[in-house]
Backbone as ProteinMPNN parsed JSONL, in Angstrom:
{"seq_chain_A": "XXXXXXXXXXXXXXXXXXXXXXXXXXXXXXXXXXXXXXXXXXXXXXXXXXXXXXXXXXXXXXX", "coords_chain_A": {"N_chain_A": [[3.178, 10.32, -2.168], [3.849, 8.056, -0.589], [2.724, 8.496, 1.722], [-0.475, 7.867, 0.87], [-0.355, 5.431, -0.206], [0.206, 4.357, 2.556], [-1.607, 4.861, 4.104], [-3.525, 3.452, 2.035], [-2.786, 0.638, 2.255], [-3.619, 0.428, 5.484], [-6.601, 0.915, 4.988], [-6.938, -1.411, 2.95], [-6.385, -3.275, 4.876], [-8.784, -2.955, 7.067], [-10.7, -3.426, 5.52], [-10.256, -6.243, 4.741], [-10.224, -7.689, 7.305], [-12.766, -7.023, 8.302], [-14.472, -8.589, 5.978], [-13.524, -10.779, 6.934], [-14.252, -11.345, 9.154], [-16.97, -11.46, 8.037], [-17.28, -13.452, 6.506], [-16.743, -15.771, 9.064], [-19.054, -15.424, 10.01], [-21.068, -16.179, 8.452], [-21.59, -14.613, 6.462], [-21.42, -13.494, 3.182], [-18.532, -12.557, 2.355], [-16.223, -10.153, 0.672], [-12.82, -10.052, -1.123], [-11.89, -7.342, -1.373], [-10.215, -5.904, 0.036], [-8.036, -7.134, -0.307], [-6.662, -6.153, -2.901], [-6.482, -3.046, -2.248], [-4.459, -3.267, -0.366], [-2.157, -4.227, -2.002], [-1.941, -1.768, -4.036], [-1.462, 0.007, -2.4], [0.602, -1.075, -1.263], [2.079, -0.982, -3.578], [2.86, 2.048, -3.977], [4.074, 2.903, -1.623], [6.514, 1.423, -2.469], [7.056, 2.523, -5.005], [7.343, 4.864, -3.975], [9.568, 4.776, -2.418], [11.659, 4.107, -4.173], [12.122, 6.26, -5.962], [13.075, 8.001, -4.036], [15.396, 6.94, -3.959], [16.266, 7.263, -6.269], [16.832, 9.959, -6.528], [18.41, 10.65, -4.84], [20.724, 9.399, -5.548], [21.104, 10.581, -8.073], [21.396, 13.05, -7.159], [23.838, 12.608, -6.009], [25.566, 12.432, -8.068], [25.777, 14.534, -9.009], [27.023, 15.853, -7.107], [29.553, 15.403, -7.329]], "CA_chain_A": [[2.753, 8.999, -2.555], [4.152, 7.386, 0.562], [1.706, 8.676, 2.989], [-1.855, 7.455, 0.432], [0.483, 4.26, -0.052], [0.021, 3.858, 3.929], [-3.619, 5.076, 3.886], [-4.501, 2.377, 1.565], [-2.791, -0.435, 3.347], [-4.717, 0.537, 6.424], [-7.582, 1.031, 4.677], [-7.351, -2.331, 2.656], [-6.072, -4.332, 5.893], [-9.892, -3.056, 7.744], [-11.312, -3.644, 5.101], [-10.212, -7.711, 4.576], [-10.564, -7.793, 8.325], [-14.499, -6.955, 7.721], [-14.9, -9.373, 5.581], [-13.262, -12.048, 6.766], [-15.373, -11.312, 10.376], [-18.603, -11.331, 8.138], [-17.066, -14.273, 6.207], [-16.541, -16.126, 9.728], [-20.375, -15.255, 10.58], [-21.716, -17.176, 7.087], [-22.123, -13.674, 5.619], [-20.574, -13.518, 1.882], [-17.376, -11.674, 2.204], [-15.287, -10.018, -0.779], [-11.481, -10.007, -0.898], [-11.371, -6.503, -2.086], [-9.19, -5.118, 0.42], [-6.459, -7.029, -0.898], [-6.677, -5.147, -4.152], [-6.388, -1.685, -1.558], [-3.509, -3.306, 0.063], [-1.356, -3.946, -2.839], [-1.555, -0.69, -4.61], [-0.574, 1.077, -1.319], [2.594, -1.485, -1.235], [2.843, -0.164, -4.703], [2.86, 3.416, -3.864], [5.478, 2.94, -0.99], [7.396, 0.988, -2.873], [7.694, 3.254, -5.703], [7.677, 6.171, -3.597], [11.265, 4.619, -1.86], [12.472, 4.359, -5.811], [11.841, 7.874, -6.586], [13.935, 8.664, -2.815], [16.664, 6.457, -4.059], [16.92, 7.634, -7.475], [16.8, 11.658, -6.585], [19.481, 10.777, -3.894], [21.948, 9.02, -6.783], [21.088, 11.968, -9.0], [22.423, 14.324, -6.353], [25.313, 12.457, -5.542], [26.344, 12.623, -9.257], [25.902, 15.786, -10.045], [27.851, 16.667, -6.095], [30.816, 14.725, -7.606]], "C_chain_A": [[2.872, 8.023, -1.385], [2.985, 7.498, 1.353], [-0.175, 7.759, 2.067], [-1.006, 5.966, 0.533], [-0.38, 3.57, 1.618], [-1.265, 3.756, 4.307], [-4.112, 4.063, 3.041], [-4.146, 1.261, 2.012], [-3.316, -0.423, 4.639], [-5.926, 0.468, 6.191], [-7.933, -0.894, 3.965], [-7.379, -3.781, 3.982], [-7.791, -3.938, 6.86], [-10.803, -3.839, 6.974], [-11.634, -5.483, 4.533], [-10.177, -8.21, 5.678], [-12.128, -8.09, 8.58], [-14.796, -8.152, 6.999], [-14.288, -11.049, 6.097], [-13.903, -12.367, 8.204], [-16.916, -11.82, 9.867], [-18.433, -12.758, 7.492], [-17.247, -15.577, 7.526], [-18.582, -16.315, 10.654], [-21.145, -15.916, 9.155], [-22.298, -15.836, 6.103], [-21.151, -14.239, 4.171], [-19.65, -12.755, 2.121], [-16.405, -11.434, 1.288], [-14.147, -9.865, -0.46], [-11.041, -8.468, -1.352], [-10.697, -5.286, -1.468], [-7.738, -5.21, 0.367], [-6.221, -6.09, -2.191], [-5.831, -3.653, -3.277], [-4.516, -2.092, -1.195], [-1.836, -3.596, -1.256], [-1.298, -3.008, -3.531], [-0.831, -0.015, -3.639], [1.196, 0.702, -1.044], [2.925, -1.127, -2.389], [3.659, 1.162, -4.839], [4.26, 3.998, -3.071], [6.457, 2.404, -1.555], [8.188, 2.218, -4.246], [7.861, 4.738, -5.229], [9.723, 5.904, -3.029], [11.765, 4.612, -3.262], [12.836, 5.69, -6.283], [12.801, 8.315, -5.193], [14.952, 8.27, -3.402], [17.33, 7.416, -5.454], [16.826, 9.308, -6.99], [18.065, 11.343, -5.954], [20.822, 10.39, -4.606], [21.665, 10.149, -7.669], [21.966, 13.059, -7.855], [23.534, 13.91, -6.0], [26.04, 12.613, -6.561], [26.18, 13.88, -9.291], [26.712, 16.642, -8.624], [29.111, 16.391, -6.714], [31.638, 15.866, -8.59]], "O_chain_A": [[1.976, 7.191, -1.237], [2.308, 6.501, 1.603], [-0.914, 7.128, 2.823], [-1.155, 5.408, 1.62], [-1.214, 2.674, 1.738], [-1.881, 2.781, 4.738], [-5.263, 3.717, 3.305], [-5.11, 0.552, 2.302], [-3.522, -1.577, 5.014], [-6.606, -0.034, 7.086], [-8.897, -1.55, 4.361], [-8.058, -4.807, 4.012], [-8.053, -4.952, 7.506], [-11.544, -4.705, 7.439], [-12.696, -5.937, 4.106], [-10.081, -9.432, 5.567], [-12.595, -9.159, 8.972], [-15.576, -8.864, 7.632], [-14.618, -12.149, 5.653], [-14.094, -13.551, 8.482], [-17.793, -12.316, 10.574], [-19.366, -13.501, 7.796], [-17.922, -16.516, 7.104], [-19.031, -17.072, 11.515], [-22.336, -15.959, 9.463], [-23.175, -15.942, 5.245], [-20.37, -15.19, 4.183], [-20.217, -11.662, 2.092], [-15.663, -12.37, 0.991], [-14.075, -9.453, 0.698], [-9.867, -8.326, -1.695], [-10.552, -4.162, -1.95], [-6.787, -4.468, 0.615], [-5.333, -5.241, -2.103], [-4.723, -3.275, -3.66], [-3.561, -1.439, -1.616], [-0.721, -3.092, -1.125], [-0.2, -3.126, -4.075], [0.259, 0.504, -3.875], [2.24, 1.318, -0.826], [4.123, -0.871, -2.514], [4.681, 1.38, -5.489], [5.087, 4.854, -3.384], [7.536, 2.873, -1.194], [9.355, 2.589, -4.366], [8.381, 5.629, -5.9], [10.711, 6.609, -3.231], [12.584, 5.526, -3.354], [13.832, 5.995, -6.938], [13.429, 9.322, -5.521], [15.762, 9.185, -3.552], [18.403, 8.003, -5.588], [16.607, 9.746, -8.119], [19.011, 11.817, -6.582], [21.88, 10.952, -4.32], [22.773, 10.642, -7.879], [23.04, 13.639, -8.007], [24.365, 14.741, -5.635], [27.209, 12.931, -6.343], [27.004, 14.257, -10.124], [27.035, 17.819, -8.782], [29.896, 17.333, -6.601], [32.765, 15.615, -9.017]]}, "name": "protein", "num_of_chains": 1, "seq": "XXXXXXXXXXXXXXXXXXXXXXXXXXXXXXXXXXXXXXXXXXXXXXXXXXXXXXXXXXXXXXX"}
């Protein structure tokens, strides 16, 4: 999950780059690489949750 996470914040950060170049040129430009970029901070984020919580599961059950 981590690694698409990263792939879509790269992907949404070209992609609101693009538009805000075509925006800057009087084209119409859509915001819809923020959309990209917050799922991917979703993805990392809940991918570090899922590290934390396996790593407290194994420390209880080393105890």
């Amino acid at each position: 999950m981590r690694t698409w996470g990263i792939v879509l914040i790269v992907f949404g950060s070209l992609s609101l780059l693009g538009a805000l170049l075509a925006a800057a040129n009087g084209a119409a430009g859509s915001g819809g690489g923020i959309a990209f970029i917050v799922l991917g901070a979703y993805l990392v984020y809940r991918a570090k949750q899922k590290d934390e919580e396996k790593n407290q599961h194994d420390n209880w059950s080393n105890e």
